[in-house]
Every structure is written in structure tokens, then in C-alpha cells.
N, C-alpha and C positions, 0 to 999 in steps of 0.2 A: 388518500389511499396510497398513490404512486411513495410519500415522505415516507407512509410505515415499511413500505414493502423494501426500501432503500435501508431503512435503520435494520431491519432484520436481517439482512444479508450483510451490512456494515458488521453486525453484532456478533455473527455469524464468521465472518471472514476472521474477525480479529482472535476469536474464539480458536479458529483454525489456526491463526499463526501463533497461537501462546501454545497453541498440543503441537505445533511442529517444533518447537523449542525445545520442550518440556521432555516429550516423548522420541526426540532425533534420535535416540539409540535404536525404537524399532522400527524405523524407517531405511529404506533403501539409502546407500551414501546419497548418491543425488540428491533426492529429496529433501534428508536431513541438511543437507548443504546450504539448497537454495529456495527451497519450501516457503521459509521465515521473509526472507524480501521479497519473495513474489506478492505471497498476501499481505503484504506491508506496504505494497503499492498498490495493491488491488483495494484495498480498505480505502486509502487516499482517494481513488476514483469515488466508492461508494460514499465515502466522508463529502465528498464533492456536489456528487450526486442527491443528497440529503440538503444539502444546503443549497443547491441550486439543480434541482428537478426538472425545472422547465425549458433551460437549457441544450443545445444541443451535444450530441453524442460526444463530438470532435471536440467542441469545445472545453468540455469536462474534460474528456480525454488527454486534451493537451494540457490545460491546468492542473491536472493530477502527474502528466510528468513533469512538468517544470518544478514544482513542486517537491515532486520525491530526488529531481536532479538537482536540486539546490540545499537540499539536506544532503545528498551526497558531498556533492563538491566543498561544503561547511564543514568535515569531516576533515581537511587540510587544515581548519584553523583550529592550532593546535592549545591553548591559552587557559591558563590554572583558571580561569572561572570558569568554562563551558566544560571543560574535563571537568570538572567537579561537576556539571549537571549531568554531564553521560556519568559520571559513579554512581548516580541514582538509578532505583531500576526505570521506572519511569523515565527518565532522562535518557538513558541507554533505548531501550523500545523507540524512542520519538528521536531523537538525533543520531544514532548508533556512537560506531568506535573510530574506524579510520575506515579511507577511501578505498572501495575495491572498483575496479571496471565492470566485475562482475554483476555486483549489484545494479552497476547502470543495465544488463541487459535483464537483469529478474527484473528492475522497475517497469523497464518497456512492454515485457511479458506477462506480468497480472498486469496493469493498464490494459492494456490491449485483449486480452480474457474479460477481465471485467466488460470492459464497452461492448466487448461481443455478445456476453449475457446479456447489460442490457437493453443494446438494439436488440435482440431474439426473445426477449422473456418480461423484461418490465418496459419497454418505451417503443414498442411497436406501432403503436399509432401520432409516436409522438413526433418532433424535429428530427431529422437525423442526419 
């Protein structure tokens, strides 16, 4: 039960961040700004979370930033084969474009939402 309740909010999250793309025009600048990596790190926790459930909060939490901080920092390596997979949309979505700082702090901030949803909403009784 705890897997489905994880895929729905993953499925849910990432749903969110394709209408913060898609629709940025009707969004507050902020938002339209930073909207998109926030829940692109928050999905990674849920991604996390889906695949290892029984885990603790921390745990996940810190695997989903090391994670989204490593597809950042992979954004310096600049090299005709991997630009050729960010010119895919797909590619772009999953590795982006180039390094901002910024994004390191959207990654830290849905990670850290996220684990808060799920200590308060889905893993209450669980490790924390």
C-alpha cells in the first residue's frame, strides 16, 4: 500500500512539473523560474521512496540529494555525446542543460518538502 501511495504522488509530482514548464507563462515569475527543479527533486525523493519504502526518511532524503547534486554538477561536462542526449526532450528533463547554483538550492527545497510530506502524511508510523 505504502509503494502505491509513493507512485501516486511520484506520478503526481512529475505531472506538476511538466504544467510548471508547459504553463510558466501563467505562473508568478518565481515560480515559473524555480517551480520545475524543485519538483524534479521532489520526484527523485518520491522515485526513491518507491523503490525503497522501508527505508528511513534521512536516508532517502540524502540519496535523492546526492543524486539530483550529481546530475547537476554532470552539467559541467560539456561533450558532443551527452549534449546530444540533453537535445532529446527526455534527455533534457533527466540531465538538464548547464550548471546553475540555483538549482542546487530548488534540489535541497522539494527534497526537504518532500521528506516532510512523507514523515507527516505517508510514513508516520514508519523509521524516521
Amino acid at each position: 500500500m505504502l509503494r502505491a501511495r509513493y507512485l501516486l504522488v511520484c506520478l503526481l509530482t512529475i505531472a506538476l512539473g511538466l504544467a510548471s514548464r508547459r504553463f510558466g507563462y501563467a505562473l508568478p515569475e518565481f515560480l515559473s523560474a524555480y517551480a520545475g527543479d524543485t519538483l524534479w527533486a521532489a520526484m527523485v525523493y518520491w522515485g526513491i521512496s518507491l523503490l525503497f519504502p522501508a527505508n528511513r526518511i534521512q536516508m532517502k532524503g540524502v540519496g535523492a540529494l546526492l543524486f539530483s547534486y550529481a546530475i547537476e554538477v554532470s552539467q559541467l561536462y560539456q561533450a558532443d555525446w551527452v549534449n546530444a542526449i540533453r537535445a532529446t526532450t527526455l534527455g533534457a528533463l533527466v540531465l538538464g542543460h548547464g550548471f546553475l547554483w540555483s538549482d542546487i538550492i530548488c534540489y535541497t527545497v522539494g527534497v526537504c518538502v518532500a521528506a516532510g510530506i512523507d514523515r507527516i502524511f505517508f510514513a508516520p508510523s514508519a523509521k524516521k
